[in-house]
C-alpha positions in Angstrom: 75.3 115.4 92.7 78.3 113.5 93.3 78.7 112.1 96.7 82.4 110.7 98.1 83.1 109.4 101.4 86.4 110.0 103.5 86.4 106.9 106.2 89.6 106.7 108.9 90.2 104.4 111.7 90.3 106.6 115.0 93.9 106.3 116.2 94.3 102.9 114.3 98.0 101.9 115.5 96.9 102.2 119.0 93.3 100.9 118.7 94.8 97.5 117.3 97.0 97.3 120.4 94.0 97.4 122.7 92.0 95.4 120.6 94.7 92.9 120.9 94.8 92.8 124.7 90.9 92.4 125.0 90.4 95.8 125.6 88.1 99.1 125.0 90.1 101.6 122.7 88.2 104.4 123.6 88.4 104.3 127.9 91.9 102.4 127.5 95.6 104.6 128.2 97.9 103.7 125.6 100.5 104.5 123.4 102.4 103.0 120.6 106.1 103.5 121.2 109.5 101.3 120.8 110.4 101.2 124.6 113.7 99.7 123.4 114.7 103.5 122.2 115.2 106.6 124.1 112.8 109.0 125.9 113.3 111.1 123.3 111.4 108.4 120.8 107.7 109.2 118.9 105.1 107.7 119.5 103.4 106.6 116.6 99.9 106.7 118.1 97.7 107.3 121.6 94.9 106.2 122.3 91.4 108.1 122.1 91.4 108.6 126.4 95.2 110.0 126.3 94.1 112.2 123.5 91.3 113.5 125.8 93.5 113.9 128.7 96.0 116.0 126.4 98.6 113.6 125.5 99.0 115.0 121.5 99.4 112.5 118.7 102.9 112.0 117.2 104.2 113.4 120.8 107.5 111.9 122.2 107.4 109.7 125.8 109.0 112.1 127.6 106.7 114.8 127.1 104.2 112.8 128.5 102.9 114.4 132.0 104.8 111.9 134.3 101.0 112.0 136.6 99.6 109.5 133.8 99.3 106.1 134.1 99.9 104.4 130.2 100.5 101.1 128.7 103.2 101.1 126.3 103.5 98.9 123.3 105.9 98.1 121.0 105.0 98.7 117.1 104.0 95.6 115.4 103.9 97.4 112.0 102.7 93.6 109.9 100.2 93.7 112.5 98.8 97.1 111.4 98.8 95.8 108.2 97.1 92.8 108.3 94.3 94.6 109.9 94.2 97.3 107.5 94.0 94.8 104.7 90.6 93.2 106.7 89.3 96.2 106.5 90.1 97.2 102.9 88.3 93.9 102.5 84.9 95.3 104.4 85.1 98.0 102.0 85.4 95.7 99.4 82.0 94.0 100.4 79.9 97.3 99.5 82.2 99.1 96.6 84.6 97.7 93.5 87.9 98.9 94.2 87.4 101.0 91.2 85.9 103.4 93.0 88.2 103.0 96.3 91.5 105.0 96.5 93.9 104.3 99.8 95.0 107.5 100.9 97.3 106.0 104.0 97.2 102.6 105.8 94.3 103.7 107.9 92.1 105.7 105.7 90.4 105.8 101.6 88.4 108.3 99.7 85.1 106.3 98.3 83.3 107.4 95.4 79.7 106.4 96.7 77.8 108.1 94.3 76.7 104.6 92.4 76.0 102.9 95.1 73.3 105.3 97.3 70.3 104.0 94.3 71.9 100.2 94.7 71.6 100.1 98.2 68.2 102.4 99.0 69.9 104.5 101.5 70.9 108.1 102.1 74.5 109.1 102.3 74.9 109.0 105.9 73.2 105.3 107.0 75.4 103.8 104.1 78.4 105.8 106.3 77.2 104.4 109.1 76.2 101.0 108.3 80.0 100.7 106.9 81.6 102.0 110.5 79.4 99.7 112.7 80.7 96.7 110.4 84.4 97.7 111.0 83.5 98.0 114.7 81.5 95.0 115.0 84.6 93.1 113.1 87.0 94.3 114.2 86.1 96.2 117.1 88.0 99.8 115.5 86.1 102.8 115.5 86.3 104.5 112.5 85.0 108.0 111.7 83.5 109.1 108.0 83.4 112.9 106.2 80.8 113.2 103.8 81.3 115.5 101.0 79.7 116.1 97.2 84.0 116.6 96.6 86.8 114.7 97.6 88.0 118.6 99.5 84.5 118.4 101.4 84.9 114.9 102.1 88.2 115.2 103.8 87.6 118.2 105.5 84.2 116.9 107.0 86.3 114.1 108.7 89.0 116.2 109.8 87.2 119.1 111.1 83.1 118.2 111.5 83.3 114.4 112.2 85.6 115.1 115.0 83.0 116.5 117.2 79.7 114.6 116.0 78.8 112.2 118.3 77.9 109.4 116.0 81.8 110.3 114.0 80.1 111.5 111.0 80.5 114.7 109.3 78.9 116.0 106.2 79.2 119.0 103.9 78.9 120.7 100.4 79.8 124.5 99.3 76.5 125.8 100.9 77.4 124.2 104.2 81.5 124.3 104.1 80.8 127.9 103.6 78.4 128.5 106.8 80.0 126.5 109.0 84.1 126.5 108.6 84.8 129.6 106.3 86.1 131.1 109.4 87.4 128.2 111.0 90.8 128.5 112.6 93.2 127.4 112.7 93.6 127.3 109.0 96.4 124.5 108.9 93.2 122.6 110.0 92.6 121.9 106.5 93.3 119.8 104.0 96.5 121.1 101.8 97.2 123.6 104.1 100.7 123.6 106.2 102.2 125.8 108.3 104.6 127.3 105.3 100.9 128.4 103.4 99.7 129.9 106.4 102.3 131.6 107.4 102.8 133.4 104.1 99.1 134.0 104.0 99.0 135.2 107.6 101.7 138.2 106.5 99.4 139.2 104.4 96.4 139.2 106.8 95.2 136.2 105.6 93.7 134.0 108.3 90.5 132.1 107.2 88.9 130.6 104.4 86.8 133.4 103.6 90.2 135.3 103.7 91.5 133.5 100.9 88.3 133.1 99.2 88.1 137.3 98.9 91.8 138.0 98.6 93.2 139.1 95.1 94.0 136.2 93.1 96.8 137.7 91.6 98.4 138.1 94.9 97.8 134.5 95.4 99.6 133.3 92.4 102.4 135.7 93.0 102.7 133.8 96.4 102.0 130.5 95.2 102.2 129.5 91.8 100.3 127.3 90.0 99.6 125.8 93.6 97.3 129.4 94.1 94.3 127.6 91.5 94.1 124.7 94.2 93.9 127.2 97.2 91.4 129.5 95.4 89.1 126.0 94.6 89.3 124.7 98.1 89.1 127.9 99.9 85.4 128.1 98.2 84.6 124.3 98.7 85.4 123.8 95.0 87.6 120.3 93.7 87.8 118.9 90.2 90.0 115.9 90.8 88.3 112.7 91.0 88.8 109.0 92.3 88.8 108.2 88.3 91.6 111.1 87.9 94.0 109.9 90.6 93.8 105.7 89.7 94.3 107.3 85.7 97.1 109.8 86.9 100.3 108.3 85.9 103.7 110.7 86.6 105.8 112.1 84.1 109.2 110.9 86.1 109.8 108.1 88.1 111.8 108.1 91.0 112.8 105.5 94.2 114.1 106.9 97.3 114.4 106.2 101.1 114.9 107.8 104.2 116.2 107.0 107.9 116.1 109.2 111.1 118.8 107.8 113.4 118.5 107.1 117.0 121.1 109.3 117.4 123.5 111.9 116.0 126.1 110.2 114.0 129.5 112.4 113.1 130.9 112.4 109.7 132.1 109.0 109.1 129.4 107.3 110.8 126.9 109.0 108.6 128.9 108.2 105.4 128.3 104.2 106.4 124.8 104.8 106.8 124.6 106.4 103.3 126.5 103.8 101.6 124.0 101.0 103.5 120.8 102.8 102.1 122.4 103.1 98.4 123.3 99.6 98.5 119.7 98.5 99.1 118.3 101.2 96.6 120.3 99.8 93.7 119.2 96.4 94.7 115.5 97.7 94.8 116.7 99.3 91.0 117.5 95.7 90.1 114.9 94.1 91.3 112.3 96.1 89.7 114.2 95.9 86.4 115.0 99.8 86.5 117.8 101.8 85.7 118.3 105.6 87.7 120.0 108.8 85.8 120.5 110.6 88.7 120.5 110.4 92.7 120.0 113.5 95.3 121.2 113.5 98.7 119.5 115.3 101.7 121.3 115.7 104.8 118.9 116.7 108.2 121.5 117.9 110.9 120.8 117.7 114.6 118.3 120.1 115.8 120.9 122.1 118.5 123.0 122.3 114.6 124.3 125.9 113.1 122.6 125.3 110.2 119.1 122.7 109.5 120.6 121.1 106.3 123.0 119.8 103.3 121.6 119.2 99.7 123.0 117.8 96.6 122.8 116.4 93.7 124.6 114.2 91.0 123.9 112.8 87.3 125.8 110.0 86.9 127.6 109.2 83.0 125.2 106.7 82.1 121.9 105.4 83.5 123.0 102.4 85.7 121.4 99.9 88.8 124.9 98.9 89.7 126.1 99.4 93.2 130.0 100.2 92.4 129.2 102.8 90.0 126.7 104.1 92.2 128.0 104.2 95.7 131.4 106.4 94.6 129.0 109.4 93.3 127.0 109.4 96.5 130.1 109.0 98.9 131.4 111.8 96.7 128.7 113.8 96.8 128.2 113.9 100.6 132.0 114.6 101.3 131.0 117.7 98.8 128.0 118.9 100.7 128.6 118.2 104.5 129.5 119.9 106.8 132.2 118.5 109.0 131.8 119.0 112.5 127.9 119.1 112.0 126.0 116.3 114.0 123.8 114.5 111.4 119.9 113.0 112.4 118.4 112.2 109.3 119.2 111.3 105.8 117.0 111.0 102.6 118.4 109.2 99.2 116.2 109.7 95.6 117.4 107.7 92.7 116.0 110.1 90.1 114.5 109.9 86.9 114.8 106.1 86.6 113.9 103.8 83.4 112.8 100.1 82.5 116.1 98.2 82.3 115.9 96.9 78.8 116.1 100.9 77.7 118.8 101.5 75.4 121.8 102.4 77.5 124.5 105.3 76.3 127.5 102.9 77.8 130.8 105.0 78.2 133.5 104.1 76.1 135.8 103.4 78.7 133.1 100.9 80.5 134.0 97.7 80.3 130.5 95.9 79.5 131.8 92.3 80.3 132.5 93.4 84.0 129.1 95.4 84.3 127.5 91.9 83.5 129.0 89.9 85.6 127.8 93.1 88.7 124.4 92.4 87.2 124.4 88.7 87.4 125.9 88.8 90.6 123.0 91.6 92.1 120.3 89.2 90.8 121.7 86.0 92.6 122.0 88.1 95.7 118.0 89.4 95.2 117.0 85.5 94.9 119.1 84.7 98.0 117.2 87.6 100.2 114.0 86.5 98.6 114.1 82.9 99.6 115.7 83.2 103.2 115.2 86.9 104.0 117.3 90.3 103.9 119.5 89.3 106.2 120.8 86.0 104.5 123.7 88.2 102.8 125.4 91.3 104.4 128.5 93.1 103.1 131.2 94.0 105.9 130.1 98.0 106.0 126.5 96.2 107.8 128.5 94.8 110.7 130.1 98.0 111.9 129.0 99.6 115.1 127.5 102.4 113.1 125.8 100.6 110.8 121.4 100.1 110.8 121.2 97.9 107.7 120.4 94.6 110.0 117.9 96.0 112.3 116.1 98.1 109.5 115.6 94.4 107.8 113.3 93.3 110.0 111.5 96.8 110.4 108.7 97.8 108.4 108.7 101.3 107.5 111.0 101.8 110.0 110.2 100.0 112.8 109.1 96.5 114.1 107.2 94.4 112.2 106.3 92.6 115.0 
């Protein structure tokens, strides 16, 4: 029987922070959150003793209750990485990374079921015996489902670890079955957001069991192909293995990026900001040697707006990494699709469909092929420039207007500070 574990660090982001200041993450009060922005800012993690005092993850300052006393620290996102890459390195100690797969910065699926005959113990000590050396090296708790699936695995940490008092949760079809087919709420698991449930709850669908009993054909009508993957997990059931996902390999290719301003930007401000993000994209096109066919433009509008969104897309003539060609479709394309008086909060750019550089290009006949070198050449000197003294060594003119974020999102990490 096939045994994986699911292992995550308890509120890493904000477990780091304490560790860092010499103190306990679990009796300790505070939050991760950029005190430089407004009230209205996430906070990208609480501490365990905030969570059991109410504060919710992923909550914003001010809706923390005013009574509470908190220390607040700014993201130091290299920090968080840097740690995360210690402990990648205790897993490394008792598995190959062949059998590892990194589902998020602070958590990995293990395929364990080698490794239970090496070491002479049962699934849960080896669980164990990997969380106490996190904790005793780093001084992070960490918390580990146990499952004979990937499904089980994750669930078991989500849902079972959760309230075991040694952060440990185990199950297979017999148990998941027993103990969670009527679990609620069923956005609690894995795969399941609030647009399934809804749809499943208009049909009197609430549980697991639900789904597990419901007409399949109903399912697919709601679902798609998606319905196979509800109908598995809903009985415990998962096929996909750590071998499948590291062999996987996607059928398109795309690059894209996304920003939520700190504020609401009007038209014009909002076109800068697009034209700053599609600059860097083509330079990330260059410097990975690729080539996009197509880009797609998602608008988010302020959340007191008329309407939620704008949505777009554009092929371009010819597959191309080169900012001028670029930049007029998407300035183009966003005049098309926006709306003008909306407020905008949030905007998402996808170079679509993109190709090794060296493919054979279908140049238009009108392209002058001399110039499109010379954009190349110039691209790549300003990639080795960036490279060797940082983002910020070259700037166009559009990065030092008032609206403009390229600058401070250069020495963010994932959109925020690095340190």
């Amino acid at each position: 029987m096939k045994c994986y574990l699911c292992i995550d660090l308890k509120s890493f982001y904000a477990s780091v922070e304490c560790v860092e200041r010499g103190l306990d993450p679990e009796t300790t009060d505070l939050v991760v959150a950029d005190p430089s922005r407004t009230q209205k800012t996430i906070c990208l993690a609480v501490s365990p003793s905030l969570k059991a005092k109410g504060v919710k993850n992923r909550c914003r300052v001010f809706q923390i209750p005013k009574n509470l006393k908190y220390i607040t620290a700014p993201p130091r996102m290299q920090k968080y990485i840097d740690y995360s890459a210690e402990i990648y390195g205790i897993y490394l100690k008792f598995f190959s990374k062949d059998d590892i797969h990194v589902y998020s910065i602070d958590e990995v699926f293990i395929d364990a079921t080698n490794y239970l005959k090496l070491y002479g113990l049962p699934p849960k000590e080896l669980a164990n015996k990997i969380i106490n050396e996190i904790h005793s090296s780093l001084g992070l708790r960490a918390a580990c489902g146990i499952g004979t699936n990937l499904f089980l695995a994750k669930v078991a940490l989500d849902i079972t670890a959760k309230h075991s008092s040694d952060y440990i949760g185990i199950l297979d079809e017999d148990s998941f079955k027993k103990t969670l087919w009527n679990h609620t709420p069923i956005t609690d698991f894995w795969r399941i957001g609030s647009g399934t449930a809804k749809k499943l709850e208009k049909r009197g669908i609430f549980t697991m069991e639900d789904i597990a009993n419901s007409d399949e054909n109903l399912l697919y009508k709601l679902f798609g192909i998606d319905a196979e993957l509800i109908i598995d997990h809903a009985n415990g059931r998962e096929t996909a293995t750590i071998k499948d996902i590291k062999n996987y390999k996607s059928k398109t290719t795309c690059i894209s990026s996304g920003q939520v301003l700190s504020r609401n930007y009007d038209f014009n401000e909002a076109l800068i900001i697009v034209k700053e993000m599609a600059d860097i994209l083509c330079i990330e096109l260059k410097a990975k040697r690729l080539i996009a066919s197509s880009v797609t433009l998602h608008i988010g509008y302020s959340y007191e707006s008329e309407t939620s969104y704008a949505h777009g897309s554009v092929n371009f003539k010819f597959p191309t990494n080169i900012d001028t060609v670029i930049i007029p479709y998407l300035e183009n394309l966003f005049k098309s699709i926006i709306s003008l008086n909306q407020p905008i909060r949030r905007i998402n750019i996808t170079f679509n469909n993109t190709l090794p550089e060296e493919c054979i290009r279908q140049i238009s006949f009108f392209e002058n092929v001399d110039e499109t070198d010379k954009k190349s050449r110039l691209q790549s000197t300003i990639i080795n420039i960036k490279h060797r003294y940082g983002k910020n060594a070259i700037l166009k003119g559009m990065n030092f207007l008032p609206a403009a974020t390229t600058k401070e999102r250069n020495l963010q990490i994932g959109g925020h500070k690095s340190g």
